[in-house]
N, C-alpha and C positions, 0 to 999 in steps of 0.2 A: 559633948558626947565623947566617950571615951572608947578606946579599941576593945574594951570589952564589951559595950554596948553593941559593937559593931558587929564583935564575935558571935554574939547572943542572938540578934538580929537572921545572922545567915545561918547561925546552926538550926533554929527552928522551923525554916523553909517556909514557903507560902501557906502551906495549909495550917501549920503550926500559928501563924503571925494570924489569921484568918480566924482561928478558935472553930470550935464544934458546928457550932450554930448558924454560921455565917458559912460553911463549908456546907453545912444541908442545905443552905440557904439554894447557892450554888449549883448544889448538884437539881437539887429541884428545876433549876431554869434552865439544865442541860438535857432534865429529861422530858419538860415540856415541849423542846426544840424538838429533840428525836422523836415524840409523840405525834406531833403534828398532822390530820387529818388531811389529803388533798384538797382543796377547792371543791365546793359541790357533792363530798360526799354524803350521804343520807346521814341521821341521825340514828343509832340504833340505842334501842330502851333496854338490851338486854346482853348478858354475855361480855365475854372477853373483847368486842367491840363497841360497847360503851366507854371503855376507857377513854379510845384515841376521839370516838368520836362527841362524846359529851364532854368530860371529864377535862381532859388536856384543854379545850376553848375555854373553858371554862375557872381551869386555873393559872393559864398563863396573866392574865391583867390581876391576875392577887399576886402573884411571885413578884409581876415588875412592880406592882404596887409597893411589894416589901423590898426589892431593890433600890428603890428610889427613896424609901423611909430609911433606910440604914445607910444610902451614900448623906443622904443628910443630919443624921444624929451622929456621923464618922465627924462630919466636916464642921459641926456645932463642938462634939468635943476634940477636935483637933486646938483649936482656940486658945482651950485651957491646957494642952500639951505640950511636952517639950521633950527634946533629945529622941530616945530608943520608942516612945508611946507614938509621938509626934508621927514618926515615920511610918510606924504599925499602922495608925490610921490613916495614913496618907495613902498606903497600899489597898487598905479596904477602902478607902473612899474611889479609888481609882476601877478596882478589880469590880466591885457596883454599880458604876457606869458602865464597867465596858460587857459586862454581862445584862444588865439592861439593854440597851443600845443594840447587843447584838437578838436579842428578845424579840425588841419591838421590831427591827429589822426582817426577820423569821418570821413572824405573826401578823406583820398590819397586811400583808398582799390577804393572808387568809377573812380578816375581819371587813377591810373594803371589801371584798366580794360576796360578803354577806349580807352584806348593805346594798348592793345592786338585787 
C-alpha cells in the first residue's frame, strides 16, 4: 500500500468507503432503532401509527438479516483483496457488525416480550 492509497482512503471518509447502498443500508437500522414501538403497545391497522407500530417490528429482523448478509459477503471478499480494497472492506465488515449488534440489542427486549 502506498501513501496514496492512504490518501485516497481518508479523503473519501466513512460514508464515501461505505458506497450508496450500504449507507441506506445503514440508515435503515437507524431508523428502525428510533421507530421502535414501547413494549405492549397495541397494534394499530391504520394511519401514521402503523408505522411504528406494525411496520418497524416488522422490518427490523429483514434490515439485520441484510446486516449480517453483507458483513458476510464483506468478509468472503475480503479474501480475495489486498491493499486500499482490503481495508474498504474490513471497514464494512466491521461497521455491519456493529450496526447489527447494536439492532439486536434495541429490538430482542421488544420481541422476548412478545413472546411472553
Amino acid at each position: 500500500m502506498t501513501k496514496e492509497d492512504s490518501a485516497e482512503t481518508t479523503e473519501q471518509g466513512i460514508l464515501g468507503q461505505l458506497r450508496p447502498l450500504r449507507s441506506a443500508l445503514i440508515l435503515g437500522a437507524i431508523i428502525t432503532i428510533l421507530g421502535k414501538p414501547a413494549a405492549g403497545t397495541p397494534v394499530e391497522y391504520a394511519g401514521w401509527e402503523m408505522v411504528s407500530s406494525l411496520l418497524m417490528p416488522v422490518l427490523a429482523p429483514l434490515i439485520f438479516m441484510l446486516l449480517m448478509l453483507d458483513a458476510l459477503m464483506s468478509r468472503v471478499w475480503m479474501s480475495e483483496a489486498e491493499g486500499t480494497e482490503w481495508k474498504r472492506l474490513r471497514l464494512v465488515f466491521r461497521v455491519d457488525l456493529i450496526a447489527g449488534l447494536v439492532l439486536l440489542a434495541y429490538w430482542l427486549p421488544y420481541f422476548i416480550a412478545l413472546g411472553r
